[in-house]
C-alpha positions as CSV (number, residue, x, y, z in Angstrom):
1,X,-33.4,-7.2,3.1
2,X,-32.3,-9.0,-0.1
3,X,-29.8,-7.3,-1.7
4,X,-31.1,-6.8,-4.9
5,X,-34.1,-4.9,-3.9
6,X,-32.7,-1.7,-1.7
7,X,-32.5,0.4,-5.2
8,X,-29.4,2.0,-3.7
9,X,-26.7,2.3,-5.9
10,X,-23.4,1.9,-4.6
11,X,-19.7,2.3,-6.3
12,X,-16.8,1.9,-5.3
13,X,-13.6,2.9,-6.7
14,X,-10.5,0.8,-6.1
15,X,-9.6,-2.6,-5.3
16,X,-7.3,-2.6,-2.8
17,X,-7.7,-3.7,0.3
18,X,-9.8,-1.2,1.5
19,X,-12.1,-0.9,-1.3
20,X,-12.9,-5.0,-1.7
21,X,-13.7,-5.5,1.6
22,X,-16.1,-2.4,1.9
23,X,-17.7,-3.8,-1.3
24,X,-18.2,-7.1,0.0
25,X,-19.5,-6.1,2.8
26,X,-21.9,-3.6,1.8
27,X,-23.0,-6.4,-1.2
28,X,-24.6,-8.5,1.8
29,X,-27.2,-6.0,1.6
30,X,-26.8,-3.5,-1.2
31,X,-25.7,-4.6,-5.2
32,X,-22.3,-2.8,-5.5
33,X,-20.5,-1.7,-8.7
34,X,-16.1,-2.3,-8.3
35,X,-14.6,-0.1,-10.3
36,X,-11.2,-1.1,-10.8
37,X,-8.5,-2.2,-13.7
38,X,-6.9,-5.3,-12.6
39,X,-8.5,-8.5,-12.6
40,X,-6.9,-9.8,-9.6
41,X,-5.7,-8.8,-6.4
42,X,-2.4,-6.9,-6.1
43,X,-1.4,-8.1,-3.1
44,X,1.0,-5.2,-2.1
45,X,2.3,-6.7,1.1
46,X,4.4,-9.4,-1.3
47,X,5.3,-6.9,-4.0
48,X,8.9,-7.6,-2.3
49,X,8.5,-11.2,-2.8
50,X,7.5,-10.4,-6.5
51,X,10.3,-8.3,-7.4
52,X,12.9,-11.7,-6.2
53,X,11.0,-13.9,-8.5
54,X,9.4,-15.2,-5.5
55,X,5.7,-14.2,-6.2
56,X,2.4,-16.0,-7.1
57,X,-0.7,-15.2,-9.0
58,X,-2.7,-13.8,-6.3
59,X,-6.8,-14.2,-6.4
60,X,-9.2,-13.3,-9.0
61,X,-11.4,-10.0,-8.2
62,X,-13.8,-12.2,-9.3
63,X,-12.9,-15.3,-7.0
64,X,-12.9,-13.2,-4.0
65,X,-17.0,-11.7,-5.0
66,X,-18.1,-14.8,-6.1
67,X,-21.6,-15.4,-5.1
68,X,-22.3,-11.9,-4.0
69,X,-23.9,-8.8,-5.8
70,X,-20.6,-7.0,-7.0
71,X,-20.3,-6.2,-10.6
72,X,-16.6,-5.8,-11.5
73,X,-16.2,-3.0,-14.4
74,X,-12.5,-3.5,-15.4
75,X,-12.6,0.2,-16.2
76,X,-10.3,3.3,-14.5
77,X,-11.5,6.1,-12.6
78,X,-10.4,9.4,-14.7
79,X,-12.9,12.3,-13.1
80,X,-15.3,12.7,-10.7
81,X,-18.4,15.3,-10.5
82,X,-20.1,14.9,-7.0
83,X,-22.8,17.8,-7.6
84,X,-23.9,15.3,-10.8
85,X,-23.1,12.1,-8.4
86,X,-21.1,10.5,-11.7
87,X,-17.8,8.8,-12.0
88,X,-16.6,9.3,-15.5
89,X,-14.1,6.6,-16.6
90,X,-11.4,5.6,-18.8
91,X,-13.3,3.9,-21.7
92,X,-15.5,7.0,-22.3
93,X,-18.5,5.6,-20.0
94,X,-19.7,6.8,-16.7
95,X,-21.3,5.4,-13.2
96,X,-23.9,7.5,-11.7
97,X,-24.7,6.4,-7.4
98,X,-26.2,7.6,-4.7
99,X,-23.6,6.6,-2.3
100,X,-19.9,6.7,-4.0
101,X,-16.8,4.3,-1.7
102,X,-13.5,6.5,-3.2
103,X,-10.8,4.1,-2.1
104,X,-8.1,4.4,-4.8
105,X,-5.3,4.1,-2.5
106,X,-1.7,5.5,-2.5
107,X,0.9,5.0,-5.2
108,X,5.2,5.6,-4.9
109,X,5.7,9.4,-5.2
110,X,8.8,10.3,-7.3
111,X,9.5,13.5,-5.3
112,X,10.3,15.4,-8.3
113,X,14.0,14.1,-8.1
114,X,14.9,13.8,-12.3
115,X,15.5,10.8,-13.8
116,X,13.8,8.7,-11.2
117,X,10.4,8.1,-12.8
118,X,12.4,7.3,-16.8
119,X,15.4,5.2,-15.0
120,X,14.2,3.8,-11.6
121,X,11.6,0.8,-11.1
122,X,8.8,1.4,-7.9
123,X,7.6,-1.7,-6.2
124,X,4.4,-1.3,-8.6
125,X,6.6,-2.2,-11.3
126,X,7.7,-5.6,-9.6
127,X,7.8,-8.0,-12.2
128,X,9.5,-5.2,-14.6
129,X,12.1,-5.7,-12.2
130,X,12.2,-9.2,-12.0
131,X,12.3,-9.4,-15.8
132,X,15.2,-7.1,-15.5
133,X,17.3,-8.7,-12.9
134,X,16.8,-11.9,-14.9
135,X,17.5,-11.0,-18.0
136,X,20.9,-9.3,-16.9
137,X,23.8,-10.7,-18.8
138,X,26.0,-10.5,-15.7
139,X,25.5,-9.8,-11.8
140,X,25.5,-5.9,-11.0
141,X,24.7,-3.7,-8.6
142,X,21.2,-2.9,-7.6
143,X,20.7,0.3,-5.6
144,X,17.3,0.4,-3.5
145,X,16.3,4.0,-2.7
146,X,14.2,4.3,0.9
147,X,14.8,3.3,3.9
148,X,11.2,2.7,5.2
149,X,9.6,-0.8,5.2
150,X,9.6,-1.4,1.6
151,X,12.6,-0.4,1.3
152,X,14.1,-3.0,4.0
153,X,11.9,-5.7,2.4
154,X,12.9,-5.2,-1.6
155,X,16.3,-4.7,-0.4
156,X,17.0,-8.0,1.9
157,X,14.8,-10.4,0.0
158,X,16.6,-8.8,-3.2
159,X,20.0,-10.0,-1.7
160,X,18.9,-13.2,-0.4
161,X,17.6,-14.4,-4.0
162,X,20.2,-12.7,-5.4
163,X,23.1,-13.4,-3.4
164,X,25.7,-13.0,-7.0
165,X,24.3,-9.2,-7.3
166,X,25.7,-6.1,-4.9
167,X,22.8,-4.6,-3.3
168,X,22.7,-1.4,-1.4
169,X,20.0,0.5,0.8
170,X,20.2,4.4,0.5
171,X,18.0,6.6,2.7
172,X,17.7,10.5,3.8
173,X,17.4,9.4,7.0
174,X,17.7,6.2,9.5
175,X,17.5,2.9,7.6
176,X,14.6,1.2,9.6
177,X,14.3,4.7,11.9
178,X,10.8,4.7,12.6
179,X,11.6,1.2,14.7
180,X,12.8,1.3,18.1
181,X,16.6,0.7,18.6
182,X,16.1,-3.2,19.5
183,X,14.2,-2.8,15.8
184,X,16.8,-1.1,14.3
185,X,19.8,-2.7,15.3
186,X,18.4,-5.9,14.3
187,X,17.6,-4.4,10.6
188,X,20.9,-3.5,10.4
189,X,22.5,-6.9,11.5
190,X,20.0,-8.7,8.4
191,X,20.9,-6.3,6.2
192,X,24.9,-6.8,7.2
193,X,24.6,-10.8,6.8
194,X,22.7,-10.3,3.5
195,X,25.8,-8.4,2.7
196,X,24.0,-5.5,1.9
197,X,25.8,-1.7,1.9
198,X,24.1,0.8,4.0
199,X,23.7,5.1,3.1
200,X,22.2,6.9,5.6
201,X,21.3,10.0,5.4
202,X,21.9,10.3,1.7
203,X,19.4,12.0,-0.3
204,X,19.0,11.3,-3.7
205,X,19.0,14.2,-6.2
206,X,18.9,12.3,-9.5
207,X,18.7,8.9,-11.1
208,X,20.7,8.1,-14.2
209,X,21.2,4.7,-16.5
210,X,24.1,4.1,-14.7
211,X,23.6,5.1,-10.9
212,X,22.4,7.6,-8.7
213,X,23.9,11.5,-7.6
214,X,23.7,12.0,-3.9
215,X,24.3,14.5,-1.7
216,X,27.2,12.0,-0.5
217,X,28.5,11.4,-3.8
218,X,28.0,9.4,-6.9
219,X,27.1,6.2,-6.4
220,X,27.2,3.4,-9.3
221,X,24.1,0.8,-9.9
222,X,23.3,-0.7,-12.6
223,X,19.4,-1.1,-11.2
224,X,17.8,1.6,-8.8
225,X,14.7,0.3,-7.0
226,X,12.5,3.6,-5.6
227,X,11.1,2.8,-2.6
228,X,10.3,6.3,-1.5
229,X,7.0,7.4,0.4
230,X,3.6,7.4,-0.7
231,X,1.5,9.7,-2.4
232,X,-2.7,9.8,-2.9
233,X,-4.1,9.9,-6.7
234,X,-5.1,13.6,-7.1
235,X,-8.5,12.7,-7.9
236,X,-10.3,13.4,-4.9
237,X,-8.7,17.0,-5.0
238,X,-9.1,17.6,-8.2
239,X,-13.3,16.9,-7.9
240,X,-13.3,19.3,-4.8
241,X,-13.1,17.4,-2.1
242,X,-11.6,18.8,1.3
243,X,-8.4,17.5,1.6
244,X,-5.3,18.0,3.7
245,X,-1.8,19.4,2.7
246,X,-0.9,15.5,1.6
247,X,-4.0,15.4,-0.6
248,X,-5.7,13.0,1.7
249,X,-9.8,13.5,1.7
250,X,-10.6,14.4,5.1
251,X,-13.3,12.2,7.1
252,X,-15.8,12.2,9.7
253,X,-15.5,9.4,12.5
254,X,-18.1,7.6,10.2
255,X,-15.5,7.9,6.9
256,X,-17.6,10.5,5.3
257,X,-16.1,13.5,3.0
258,X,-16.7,16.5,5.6
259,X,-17.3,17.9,2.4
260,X,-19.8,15.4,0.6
261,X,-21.3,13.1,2.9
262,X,-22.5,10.5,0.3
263,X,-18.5,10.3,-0.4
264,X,-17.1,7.8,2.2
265,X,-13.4,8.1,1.7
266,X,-11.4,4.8,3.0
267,X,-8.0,3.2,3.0
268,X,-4.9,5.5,2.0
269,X,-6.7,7.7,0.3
270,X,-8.5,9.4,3.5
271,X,-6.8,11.3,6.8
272,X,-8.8,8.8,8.9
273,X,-8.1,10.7,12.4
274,X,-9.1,8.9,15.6
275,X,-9.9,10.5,19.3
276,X,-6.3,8.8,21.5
277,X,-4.5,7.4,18.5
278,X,-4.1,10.4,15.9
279,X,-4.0,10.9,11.8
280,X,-3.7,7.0,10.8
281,X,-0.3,5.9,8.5
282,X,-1.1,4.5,5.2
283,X,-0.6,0.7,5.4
284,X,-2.7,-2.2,4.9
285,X,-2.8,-2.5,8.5
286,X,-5.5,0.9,8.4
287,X,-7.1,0.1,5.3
288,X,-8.2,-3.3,5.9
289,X,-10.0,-2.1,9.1
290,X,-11.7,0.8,7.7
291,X,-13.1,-1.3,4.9
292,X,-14.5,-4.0,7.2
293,X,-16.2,-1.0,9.1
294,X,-17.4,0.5,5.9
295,X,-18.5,-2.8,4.7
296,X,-20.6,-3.1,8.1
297,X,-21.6,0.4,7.9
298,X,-23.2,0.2,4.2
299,X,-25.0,-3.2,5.4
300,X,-26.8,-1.8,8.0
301,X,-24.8,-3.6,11.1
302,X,-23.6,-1.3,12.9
303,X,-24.1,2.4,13.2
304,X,-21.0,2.8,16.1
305,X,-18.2,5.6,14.7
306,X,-15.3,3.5,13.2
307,X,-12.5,2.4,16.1
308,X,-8.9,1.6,15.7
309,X,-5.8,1.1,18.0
310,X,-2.4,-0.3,16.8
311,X,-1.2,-3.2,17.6
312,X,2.1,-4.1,15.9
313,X,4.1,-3.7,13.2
314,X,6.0,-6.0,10.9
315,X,8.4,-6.3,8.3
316,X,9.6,-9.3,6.0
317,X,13.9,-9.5,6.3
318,X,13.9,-12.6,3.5
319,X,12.6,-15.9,3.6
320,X,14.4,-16.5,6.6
321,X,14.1,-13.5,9.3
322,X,11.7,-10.7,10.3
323,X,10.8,-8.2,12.9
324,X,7.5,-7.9,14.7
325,X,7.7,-4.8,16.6
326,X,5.1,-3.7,19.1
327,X,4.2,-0.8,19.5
328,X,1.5,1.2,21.5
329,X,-2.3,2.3,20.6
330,X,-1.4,5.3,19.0
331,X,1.8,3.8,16.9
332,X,4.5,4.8,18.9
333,X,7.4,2.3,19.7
334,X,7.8,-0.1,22.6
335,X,10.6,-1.9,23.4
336,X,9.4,-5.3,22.7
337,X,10.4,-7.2,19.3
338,X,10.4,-10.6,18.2
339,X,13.0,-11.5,15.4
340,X,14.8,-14.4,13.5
341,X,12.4,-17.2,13.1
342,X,9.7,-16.0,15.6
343,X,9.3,-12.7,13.7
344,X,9.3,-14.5,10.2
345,X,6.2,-16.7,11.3
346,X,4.5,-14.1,13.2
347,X,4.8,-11.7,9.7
348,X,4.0,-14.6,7.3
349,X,0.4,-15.4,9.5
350,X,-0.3,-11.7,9.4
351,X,0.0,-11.2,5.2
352,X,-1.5,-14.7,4.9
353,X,-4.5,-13.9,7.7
354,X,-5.2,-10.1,5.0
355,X,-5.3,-12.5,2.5
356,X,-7.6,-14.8,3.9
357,X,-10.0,-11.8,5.1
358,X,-10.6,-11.0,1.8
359,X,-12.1,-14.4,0.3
């Protein structure tokens, strides 16, 4: 069926990785309205590499739908009214469908800790921060808060570009602790030849111009990176919804709102739970999946429930290093990791194989 004559009118909001991919696959069959600001891809995989002044212009929105039906409305998502199957957005417009794709994504929660939202800079802020490193009239120190994956990656590709500044890591926990101990321990030994301090188990309880208060101590930094966890946009609660206690939109094994079946919910934004492997993680690694599927879905080529199993994961450690740890179907650690070189090139034809799924 051509695609401009199903009548169906399909939005989607967000253009992450989830949402372009479910709106390029559903515009092999359906014309598909992307609601999103930016005009080109933020690549959020390389926000690290960003940050060190490492960074490129990544793809067009409109380079990665050229040729299909996808009309790209540079516009925000502000309010949603499902019973009236209307998006209302930013410019003072609205977008009514029959079938709405709510994939918005996650953003860097703040945690409520003071000063941290006026005085700290998120990895969405990334060339802020590289404006501000540059433009520093000496060499400081730069303090990165988290000790998850971003965290490890904005910290070690800060200190590698940056050899001249001081960087530390700080985290409430384990620095790398969700990685088995071979993962670990090799995180640590990067992060110790990078020079890079280590807090553990240090939480945070305020960020000021000149450092942060812990529950170790002061410590001094003349930059604070947050790299704390992630948080959903409340939107999806806020229109009623059914969400969880995280504010994720809660989905039937075909990505449906259990609440409004014309809502698919995909990506970060949805508690995607599958039979054998559990609630999925945020991650690129989940969304791209369930927008291929979507995509699919939307088109008319398959009608299966959505699958998923986990594989691996990986994490950049500079230009020079990185860590591919394996790890069962339902996420939980094996033993096996490949590191140094081998876990540099296996990350690097991961992020470069997302990027080219997308065009």
């Amino acid at each position: 069926m051509s695609s401009t004559t199903t009548g169906q009118r399909i939005v989607v909001l967000g253009a992450g990785y989830a949402g372009l991919t479910a709106a390029k696959g559903a515009a092999r069959r359906h014309a598909v309205t992307l609601v999103a600001p930016e005009d080109r891809l933020l690549h959020r995989v390389r926000r690290h590499e960003t940050a060190a002044g490492r960074g490129r212009d990544w793809p067009a929105v409109s380079e990665l739908t050229h040729g299909l039906p996808v009309t790209h409305r540079r516009a925000r998502a502000v309010g949603l009214d499902p019973a009236a199957h209307r998006v209302h957005l930013d410019d003072g417009t609205g977008l009514e469908y029959d079938t709405l794709v709510y994939a918005l994504g996650s953003r860097t929660a703040w945690h409520g800790v003071p000063g941290a939202e006026r005085h700290a800079y998120s990895a969405e802020r990334a060339t802020e921060l590289r404006r501000r490193i540059d433009t520093a009239e000496r060499p400081g120190t730069l303090a990165v808060v988290g000790g998850g994956a971003t965290g490890i990656e904005l910290a070690t590709e800060l200190a590698e570009a940056h050899p001249r500044w001081k960087v530390r890591i700080v985290a409430s926990g384990q620095v790398g602790g969700v990685y088995s101990a071979r993962g670990r321990a090799h995180v640590r030994r990067v992060l110790a030849r990078l020079g890079v301090a280590v807090h553990e188990n240090t939480t945070v309880t305020e960020v000021t111009p000149d450092g942060l208060r812990t529950t170790a101590g002061p410590l001094g930094a003349d930059v604070t990176v947050w790299a704390a966890s992630l948080e959903v946009h409340p939107l999806a609660a806020e229109a009623g919804l059914a969400v969880d206690e995280h504010g994720r939109a809660l989905v039937d094994d075909r990505l449906r709102s259990v609440s409004h079946p014309d809502v698919h919910v995909i990506g970060d934004a949805a508690a995607v739970t599958v039979p054998g492997v559990g609630t999925l993680r945020m991650g690129c690694a989940t969304a791209l999946p369930q927008g291929r599927y979507l995509g699919r879905l939307l088109a008319g080529r398959t009608s299966e429930p959505f699958a998923f199993r986990y594989v691996v994961q990986c994490v950049s450690l500079g230009r020079r290093d990185g860590l591919l740890q394996v790890v069962g179907a339902d996420d939980s650690m094996r033993p096996t990791v490949f590191t140094g070189t081998a876990g540099r090139l296996a990350k690097a034809a991961i992020v470069t194989a997302v990027l080219h799924s997308l065009k």
